[in-house]
N, C-alpha and C positions, 0 to 999 in steps of 0.2 A: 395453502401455506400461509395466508396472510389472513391476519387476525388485527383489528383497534385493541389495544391498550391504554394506560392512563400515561404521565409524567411529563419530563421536559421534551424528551423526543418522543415522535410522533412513531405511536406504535403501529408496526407492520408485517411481523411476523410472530409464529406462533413459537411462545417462549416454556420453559420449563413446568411441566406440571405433573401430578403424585399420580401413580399409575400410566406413565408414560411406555411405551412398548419402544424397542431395538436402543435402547441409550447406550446400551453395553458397546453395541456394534458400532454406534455413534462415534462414541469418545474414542474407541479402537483407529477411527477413521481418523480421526481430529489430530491424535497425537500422533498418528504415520504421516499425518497429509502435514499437519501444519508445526510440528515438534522433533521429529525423526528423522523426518528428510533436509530440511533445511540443517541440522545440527552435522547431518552426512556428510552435504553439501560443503558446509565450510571444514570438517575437517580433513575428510579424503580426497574430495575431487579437486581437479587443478583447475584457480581461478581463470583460465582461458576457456574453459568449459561453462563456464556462466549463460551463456545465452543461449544456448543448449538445451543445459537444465530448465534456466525458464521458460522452452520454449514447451519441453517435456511436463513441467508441473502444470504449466495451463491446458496443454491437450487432458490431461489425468483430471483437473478441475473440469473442464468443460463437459468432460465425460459424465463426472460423477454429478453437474448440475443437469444435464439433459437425464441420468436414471434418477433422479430426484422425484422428475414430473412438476405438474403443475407451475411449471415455471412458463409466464408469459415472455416469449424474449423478445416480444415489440416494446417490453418493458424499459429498458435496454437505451430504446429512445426516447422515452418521456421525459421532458423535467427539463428542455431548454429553454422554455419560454421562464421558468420558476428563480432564475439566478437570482441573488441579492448582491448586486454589483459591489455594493459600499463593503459590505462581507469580503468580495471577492479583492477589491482593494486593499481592506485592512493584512487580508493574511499575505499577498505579494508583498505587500510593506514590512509585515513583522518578519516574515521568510527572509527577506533582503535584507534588514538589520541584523536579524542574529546572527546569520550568514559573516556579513564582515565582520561582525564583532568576531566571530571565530576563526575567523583567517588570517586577521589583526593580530590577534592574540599566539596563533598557532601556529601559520604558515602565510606571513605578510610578505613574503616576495611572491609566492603563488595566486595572491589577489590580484583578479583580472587579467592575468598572466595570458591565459588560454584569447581570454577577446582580444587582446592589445594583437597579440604575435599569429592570430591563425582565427579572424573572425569570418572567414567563409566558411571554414568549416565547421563552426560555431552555429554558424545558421544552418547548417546539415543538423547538425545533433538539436535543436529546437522544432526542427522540422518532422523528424525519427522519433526520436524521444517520449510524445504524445501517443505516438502510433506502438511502435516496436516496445515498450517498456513499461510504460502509465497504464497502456489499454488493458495489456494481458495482467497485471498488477490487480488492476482493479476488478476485472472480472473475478478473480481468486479470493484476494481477500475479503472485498465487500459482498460481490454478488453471491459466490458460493457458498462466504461465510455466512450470513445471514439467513439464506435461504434453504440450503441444508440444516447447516450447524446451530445456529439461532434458537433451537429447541433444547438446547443443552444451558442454556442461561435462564435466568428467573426472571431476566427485563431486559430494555435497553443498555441500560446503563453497565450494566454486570457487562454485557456484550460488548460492550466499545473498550472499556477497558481489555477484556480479554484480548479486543481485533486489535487496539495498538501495541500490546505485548506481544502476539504471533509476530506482527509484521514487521516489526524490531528485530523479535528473533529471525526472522526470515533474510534480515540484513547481514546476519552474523558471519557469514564467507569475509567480512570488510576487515572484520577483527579491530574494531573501532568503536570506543565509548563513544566519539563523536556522531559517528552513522548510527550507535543505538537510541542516542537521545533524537536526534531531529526524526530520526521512523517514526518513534515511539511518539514524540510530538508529532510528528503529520498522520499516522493512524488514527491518532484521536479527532483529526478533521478533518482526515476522506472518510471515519464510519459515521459521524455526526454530519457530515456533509448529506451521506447517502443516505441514511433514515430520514433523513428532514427533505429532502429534495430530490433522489432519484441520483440515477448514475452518472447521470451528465455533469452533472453538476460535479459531483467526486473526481469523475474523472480531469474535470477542468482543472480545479483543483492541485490534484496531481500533476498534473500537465504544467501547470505554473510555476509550481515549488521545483521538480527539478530542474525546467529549463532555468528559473534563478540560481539555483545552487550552481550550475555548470558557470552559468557566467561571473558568477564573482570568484569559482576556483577552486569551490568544492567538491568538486572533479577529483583534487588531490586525494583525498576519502573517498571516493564512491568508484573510483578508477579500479575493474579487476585484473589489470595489467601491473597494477600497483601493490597488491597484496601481500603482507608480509604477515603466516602464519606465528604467533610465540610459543612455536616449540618444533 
């Protein structure tokens, strides 16, 4: 399944080509796994049922990456030695600013709110978070996306865009411009994370951005306790 290509990101799978066999069945799969169900998600089921479903849409992912084949899943662990700390820096930083600027802006009594008044269990959800949420996140979007789906794009770049507009949509239960934009911004730098550097690295990533987001209090957004469908 993995093929070198040209451009900015480091090509790793095999991408879109003329006489390609089962794409029908592909995009079938693409639009139920990654368009269908999430859109279900947010309009029928009841936001208490959220970890549920993720827990169900990654069994279904993990499924359909194991009938895939040729997937190495020691792969999985590669790529810790490969961090670019200052990388890893810059985007805690910009996650952290934009963050308050948006709480500032939107909901400035709810900044910090959560660490001020309940910071042990602050460090519970920092602790979970990585494991319970980031982990099964990233196995779905990134690793299945690419390694299945990957052949349904003409390159990299077609690919990331499409992985951060799934994984937006995939937010959509929030019912939030806010949670559409930062997915849609952090898709585009867990699937460039993961083509350049391996899963680990993505996953850190992840792991970062929302233990920041909880602690500044965009918790208020991301809470599915807190969900208020418009209509």
């Amino acid at each position: 399944m993995v093929e070198s290509s040209t451009g900015a990101l480091t090509g790793r799978f095999i991408w879109a080509a003329p006489g390609q066999h089962g794409r029908a069945r592909l995009i079938a799969e693409f639009v139920a796994l990654f368009i269908a169900i999430p859109v279900a998600i947010a309009v029928f089921m009841p936001p208490s049922y959220l970890f549920a479903s993720l827990a169900f849409f990654s069994l279904v992912g993990l499924g359909l990456l194991w009938y895939t084949g040729n997937f190495n899943w020691r792969e999985l662990l590669w790529g810790w030695g490969r961090f670019d700390w200052r990388m890893v820096a810059a985007f805690a930083a910009i996650t952290f600013t934009a963050s308050v600027i948006v709480m500032y802006l939107t909901a400035p009594d709810a900044m910090f709110r959560f660490l001020r008044t309940n910071w042990r269990f602050m460090l519970v959800i920092w602790v979970l978070y990585p494991i319970l949420s980031a982990l099964p996140q990233e196995l779905i979007f990134r690793v299945l996306f690419f390694h299945r789906f990957g052949r349904l794009f003409s390159g990299p770049k077609q690919a990331v865009l499409a992985n951060a507009a799934i994984f937006s949509l995939a937010h959509l239960m929030y019912w939030s411009w806010i949670v559409a934009v930062f997915t849609f911004a952090g898709g585009l730098a867990f699937a460039v994370a993961y083509l350049r550097r391996g899963f680990p690295y993505a996953w850190f990533l992840h792991a970062i951005a929302g233990n920041i987001l909880f602690a500044v209090g965009m918790g208020v957004y991301f809470y599915s306790g807190g969900v208020q469908r418009p209509f």
